[in-house]
DSSP file (Angstrom, degrees, kcal/mol; ACC not computed):
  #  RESIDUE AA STRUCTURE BP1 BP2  ACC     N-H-->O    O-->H-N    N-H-->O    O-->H-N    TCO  KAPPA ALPHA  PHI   PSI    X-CA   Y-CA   Z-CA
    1    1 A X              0   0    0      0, 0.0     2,-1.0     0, 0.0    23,-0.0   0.000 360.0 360.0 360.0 145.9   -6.0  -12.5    8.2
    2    2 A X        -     0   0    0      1,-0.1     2,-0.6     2,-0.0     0, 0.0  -0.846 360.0-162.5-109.5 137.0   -7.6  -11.2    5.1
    3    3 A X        +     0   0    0     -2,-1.0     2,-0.3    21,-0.1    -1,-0.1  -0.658  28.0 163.4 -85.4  61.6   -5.9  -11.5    2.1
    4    4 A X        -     0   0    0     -2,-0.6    19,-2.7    18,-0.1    17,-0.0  -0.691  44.1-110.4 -75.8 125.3   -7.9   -8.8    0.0
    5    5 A X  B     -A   22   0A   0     -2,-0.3     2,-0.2    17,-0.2    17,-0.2  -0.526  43.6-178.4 -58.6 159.8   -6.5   -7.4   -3.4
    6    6 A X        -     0   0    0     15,-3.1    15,-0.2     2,-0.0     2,-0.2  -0.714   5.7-156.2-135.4 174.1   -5.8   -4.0   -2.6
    7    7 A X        -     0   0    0     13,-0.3     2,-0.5    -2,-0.2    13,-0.2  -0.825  14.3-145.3-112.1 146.0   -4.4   -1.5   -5.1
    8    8 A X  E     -B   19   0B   0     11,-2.7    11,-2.1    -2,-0.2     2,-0.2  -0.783  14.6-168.1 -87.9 142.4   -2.4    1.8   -5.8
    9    9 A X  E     +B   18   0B   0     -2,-0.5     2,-0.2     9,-0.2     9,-0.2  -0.618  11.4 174.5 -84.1 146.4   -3.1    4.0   -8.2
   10   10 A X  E     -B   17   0B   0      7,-1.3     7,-2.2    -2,-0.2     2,-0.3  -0.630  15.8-154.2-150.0 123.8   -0.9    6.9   -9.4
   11   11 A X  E     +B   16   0B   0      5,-0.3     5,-0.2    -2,-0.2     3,-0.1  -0.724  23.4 169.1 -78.5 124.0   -1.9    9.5  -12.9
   12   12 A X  E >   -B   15   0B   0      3,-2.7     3,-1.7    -2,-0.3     2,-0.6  -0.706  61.1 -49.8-127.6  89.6    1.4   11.0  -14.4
   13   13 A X  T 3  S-     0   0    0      1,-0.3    -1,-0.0    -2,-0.1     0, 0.0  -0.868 118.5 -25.6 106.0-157.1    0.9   12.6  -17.3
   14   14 A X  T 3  S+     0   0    0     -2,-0.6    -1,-0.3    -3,-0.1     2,-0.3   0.447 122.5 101.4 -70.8 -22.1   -0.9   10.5  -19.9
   15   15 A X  E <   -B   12   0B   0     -3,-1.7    -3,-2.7    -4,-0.0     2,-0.4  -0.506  50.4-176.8 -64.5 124.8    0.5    7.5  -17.7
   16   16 A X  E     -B   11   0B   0     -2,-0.3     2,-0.4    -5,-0.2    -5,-0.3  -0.998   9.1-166.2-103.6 126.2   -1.8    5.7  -15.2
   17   17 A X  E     -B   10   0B   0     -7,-2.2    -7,-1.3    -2,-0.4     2,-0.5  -0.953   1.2-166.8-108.0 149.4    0.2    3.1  -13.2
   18   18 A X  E     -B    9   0B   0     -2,-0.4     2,-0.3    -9,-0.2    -9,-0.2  -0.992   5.1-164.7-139.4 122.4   -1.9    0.9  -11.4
   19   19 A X  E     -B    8   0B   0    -11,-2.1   -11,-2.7    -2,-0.5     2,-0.6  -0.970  10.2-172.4-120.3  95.5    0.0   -1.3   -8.6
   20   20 A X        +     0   0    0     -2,-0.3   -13,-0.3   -13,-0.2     2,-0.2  -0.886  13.8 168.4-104.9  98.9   -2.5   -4.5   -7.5
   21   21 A X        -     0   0    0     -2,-0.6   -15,-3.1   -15,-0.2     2,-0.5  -0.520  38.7-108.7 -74.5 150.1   -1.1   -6.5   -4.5
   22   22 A X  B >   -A    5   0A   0    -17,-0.2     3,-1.3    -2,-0.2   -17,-0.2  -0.858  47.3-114.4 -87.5 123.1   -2.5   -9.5   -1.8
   23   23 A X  T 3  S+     0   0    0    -19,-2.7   -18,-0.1    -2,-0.5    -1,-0.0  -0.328 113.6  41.1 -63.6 145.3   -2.8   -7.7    1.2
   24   24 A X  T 3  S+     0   0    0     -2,-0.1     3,-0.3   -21,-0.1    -1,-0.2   0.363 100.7  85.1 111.3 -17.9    0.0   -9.5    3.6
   25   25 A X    <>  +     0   0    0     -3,-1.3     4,-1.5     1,-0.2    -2,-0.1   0.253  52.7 131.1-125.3   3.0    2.3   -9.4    0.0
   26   26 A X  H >>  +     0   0    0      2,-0.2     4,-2.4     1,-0.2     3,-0.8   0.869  62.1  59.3 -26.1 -54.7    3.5   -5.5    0.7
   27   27 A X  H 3>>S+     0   0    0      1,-0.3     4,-1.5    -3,-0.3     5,-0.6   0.987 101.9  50.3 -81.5 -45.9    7.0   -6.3    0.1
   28   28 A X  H 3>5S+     0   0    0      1,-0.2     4,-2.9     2,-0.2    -1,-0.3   0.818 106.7  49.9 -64.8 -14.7    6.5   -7.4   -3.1
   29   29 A X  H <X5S+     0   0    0     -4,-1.5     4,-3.3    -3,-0.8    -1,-0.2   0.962 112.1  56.5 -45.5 -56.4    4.4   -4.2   -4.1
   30   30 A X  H  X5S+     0   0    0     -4,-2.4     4,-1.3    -3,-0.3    -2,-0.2   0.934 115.0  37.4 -44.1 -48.4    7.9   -2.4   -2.4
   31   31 A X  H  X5S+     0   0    0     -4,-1.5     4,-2.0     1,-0.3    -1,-0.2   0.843 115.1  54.1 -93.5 -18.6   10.1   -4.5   -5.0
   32   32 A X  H  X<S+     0   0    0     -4,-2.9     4,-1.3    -5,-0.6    -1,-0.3   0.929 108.0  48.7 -75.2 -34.1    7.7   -4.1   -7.7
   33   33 A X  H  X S+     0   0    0     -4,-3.3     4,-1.0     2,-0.2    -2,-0.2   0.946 111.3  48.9 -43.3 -72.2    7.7   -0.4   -7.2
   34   34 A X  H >X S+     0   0    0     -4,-1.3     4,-2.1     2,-0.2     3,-0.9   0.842 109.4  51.6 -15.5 -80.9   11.5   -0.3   -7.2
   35   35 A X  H 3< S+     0   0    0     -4,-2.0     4,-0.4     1,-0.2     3,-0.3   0.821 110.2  51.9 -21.2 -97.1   11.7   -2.6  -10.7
   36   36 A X  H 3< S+     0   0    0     -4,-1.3     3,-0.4     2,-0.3    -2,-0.2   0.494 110.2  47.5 -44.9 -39.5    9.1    0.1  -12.3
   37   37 A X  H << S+     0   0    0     -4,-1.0     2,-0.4    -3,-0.9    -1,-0.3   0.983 110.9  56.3 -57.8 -68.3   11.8    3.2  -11.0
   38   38 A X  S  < S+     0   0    0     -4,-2.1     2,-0.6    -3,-0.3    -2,-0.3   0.482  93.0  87.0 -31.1 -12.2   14.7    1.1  -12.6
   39   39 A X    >   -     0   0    0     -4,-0.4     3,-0.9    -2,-0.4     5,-0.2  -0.777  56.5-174.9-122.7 114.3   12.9    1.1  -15.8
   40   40 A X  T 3  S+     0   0    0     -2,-0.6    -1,-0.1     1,-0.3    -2,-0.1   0.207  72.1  82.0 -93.0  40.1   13.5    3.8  -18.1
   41   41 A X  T 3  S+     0   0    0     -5,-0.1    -1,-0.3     3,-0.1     2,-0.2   0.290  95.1  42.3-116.7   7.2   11.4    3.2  -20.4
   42   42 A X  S <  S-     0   0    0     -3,-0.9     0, 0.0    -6,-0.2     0, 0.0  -0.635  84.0-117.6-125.4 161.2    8.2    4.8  -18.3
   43   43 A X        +     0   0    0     -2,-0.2     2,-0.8   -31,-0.1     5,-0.1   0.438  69.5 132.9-119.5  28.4    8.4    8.1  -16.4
   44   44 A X        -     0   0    0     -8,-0.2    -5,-0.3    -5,-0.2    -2,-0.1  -0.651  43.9-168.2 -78.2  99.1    7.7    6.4  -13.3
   45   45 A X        -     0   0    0     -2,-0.8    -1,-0.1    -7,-0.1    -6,-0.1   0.471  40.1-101.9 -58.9-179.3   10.4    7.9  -11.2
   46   46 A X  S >> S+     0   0    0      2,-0.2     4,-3.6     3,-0.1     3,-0.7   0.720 124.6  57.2 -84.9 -29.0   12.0    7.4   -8.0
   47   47 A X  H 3> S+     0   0    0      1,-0.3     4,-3.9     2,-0.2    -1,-0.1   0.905 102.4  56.6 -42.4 -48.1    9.9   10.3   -6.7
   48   48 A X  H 3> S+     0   0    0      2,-0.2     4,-0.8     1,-0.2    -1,-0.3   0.654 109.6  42.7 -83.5 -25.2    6.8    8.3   -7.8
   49   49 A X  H <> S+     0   0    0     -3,-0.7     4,-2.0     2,-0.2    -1,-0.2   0.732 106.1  61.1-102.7 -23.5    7.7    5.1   -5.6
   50   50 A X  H  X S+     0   0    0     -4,-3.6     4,-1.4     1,-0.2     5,-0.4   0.966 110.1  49.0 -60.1 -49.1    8.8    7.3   -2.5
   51   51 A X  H >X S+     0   0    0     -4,-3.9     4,-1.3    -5,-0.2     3,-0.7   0.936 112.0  41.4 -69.9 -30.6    5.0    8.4   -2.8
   52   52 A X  H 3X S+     0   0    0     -4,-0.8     4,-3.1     1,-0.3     5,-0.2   0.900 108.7  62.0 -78.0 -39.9    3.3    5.1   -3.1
   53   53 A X  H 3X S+     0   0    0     -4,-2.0     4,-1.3     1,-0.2    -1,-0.3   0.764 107.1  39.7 -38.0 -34.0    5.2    4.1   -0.8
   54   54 A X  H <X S+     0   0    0     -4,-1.4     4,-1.7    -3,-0.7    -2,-0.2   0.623 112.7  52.2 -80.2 -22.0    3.9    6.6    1.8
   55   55 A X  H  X S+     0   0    0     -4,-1.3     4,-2.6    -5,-0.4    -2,-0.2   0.982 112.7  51.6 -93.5 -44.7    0.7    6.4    0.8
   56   56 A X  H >X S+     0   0    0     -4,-3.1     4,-1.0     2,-0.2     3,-1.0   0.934 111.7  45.6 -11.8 -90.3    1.5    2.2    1.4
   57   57 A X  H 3X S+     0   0    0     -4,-1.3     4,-2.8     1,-0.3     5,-0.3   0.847 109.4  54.9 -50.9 -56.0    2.8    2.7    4.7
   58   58 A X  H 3< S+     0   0    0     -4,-1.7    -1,-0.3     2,-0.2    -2,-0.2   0.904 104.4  55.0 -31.5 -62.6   -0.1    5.0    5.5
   59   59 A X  H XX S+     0   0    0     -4,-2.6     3,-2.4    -3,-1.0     4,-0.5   0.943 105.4  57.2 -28.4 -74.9   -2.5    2.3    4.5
   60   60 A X  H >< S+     0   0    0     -4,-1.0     3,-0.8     1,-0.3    -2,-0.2   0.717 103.1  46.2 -20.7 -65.1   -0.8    0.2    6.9
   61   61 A X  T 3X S+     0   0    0     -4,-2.8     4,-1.2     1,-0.2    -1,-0.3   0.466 112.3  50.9 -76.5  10.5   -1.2    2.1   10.0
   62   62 A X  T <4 S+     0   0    0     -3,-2.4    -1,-0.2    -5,-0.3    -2,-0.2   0.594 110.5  47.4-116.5   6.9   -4.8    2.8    9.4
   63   63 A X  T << S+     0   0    0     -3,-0.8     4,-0.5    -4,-0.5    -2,-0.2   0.343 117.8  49.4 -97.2   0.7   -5.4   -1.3    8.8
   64   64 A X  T  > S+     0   0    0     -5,-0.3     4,-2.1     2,-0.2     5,-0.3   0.713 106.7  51.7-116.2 -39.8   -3.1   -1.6   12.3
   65   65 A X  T  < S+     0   0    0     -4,-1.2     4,-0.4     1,-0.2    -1,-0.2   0.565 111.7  49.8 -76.0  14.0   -5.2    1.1   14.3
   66   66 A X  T  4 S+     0   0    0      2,-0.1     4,-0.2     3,-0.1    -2,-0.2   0.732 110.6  48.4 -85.6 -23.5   -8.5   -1.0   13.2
   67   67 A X  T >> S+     0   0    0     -4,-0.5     4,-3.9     2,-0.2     3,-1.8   0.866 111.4  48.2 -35.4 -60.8   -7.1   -3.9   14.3
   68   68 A X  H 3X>S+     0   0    0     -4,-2.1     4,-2.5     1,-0.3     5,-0.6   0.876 112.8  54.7 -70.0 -35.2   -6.0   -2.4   17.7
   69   69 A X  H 3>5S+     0   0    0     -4,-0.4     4,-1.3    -5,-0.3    -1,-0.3   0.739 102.4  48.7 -57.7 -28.9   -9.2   -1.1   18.0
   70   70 A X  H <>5S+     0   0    0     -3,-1.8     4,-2.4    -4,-0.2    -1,-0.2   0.824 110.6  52.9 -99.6 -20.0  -11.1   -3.8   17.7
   71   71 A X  H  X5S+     0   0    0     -4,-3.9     4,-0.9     2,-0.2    -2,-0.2   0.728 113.6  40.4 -29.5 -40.7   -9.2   -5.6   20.0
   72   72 A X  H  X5S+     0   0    0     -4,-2.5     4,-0.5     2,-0.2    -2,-0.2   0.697 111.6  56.2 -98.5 -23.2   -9.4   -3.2   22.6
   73   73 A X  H ><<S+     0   0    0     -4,-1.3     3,-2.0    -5,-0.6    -3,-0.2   0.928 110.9  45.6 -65.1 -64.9  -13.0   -2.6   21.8
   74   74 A X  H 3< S+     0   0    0     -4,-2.4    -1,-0.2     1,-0.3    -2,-0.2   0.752 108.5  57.6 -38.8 -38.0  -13.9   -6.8   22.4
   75   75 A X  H 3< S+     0   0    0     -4,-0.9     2,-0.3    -5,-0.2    -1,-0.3   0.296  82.7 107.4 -87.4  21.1  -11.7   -7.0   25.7
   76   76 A X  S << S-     0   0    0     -3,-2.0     2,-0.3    -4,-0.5     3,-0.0  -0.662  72.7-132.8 -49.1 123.1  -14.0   -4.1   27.3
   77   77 A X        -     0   0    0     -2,-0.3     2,-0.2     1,-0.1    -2,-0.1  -0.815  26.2-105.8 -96.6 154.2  -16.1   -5.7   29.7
   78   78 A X              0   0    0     -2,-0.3    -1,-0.1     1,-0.2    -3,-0.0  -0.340 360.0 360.0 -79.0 152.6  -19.5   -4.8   29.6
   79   79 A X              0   0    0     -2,-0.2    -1,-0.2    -3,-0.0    -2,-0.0   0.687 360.0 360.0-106.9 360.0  -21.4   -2.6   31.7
């Protein structure tokens, strides 16, 4: 499996948050996201973790259709 950093980004405002995760270590990105709404001391919202969260989940399926792909592409027999 690769274990890559990955990160998200999001600009709000004059705020940048920058969320760096091991891929394979999603939920804690999910609970770190979460922490960061609880905290009012930012104006990183709940709004603001429903979208990195999509954009997560998004990620996901397009690192699980390259997977599938290259599965199905290697059990192809050749012609």
């Amino acid at each position: 499996m690769n274990n890559a950093m990955r990160q998200l980004v999001l600009n709000k405002g004059k705020e940048k948050f920058i969320f760096r995760y091991q891929s394979g270590h999603e939920d804690d990105l999910l609970d770190a996201l979460i922490s960061q709404a609880k905290d009012k001391r930012t104006e990183f919202d709940w709004f603001d973790a429903a979208v990195l969260s999509f954009r997560l989940t998004q990620s996901l399926i397009c690192q699980a259709d390259e997977l599938l792909n290259e599965n199905s592409d290697a059990q192809m027999p050749a012609i």
